[in-house]
C-alpha angles and dihedrals in degrees: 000000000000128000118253098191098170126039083220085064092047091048089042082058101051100045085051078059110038105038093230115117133198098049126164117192115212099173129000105168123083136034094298108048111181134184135166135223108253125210121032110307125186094227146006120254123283113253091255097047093052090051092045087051086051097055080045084061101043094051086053092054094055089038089056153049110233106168 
């Protein structure tokens, strides 16, 4: 597993994967990960893009060690 030392790395990581910019992790560990979009954005994100942000998320969890 690879050491994640800093949540902005983390966050850095999954934006490079998913495409969506401006996240903000607030919790990555456990079965329920959440994050929010940071900045002012125009829209939420689309159902799908949420759920594809989510499997993002869960790959991580299992990429890195987060402890």
């Amino acid at each position: 597993m690879k050491a994640i030392v800093y949540q902005h790395e983390l966050a850095a990581e999954l934006e490079k994967r998913s495409g969506v910019t401006g996240l903000k992790l607030i919790r990555v560990k456990g079965y329920s990960p959440s994050w929010q979009l940071g900045g002012i954005r125009q829209k939420p994100l689309e159902e799908s893009a949420e759920a594809a942000l989510g499997e993002e998320v869960r790959k991580l969890q299992t990429e890195f060690d987060m402890a």
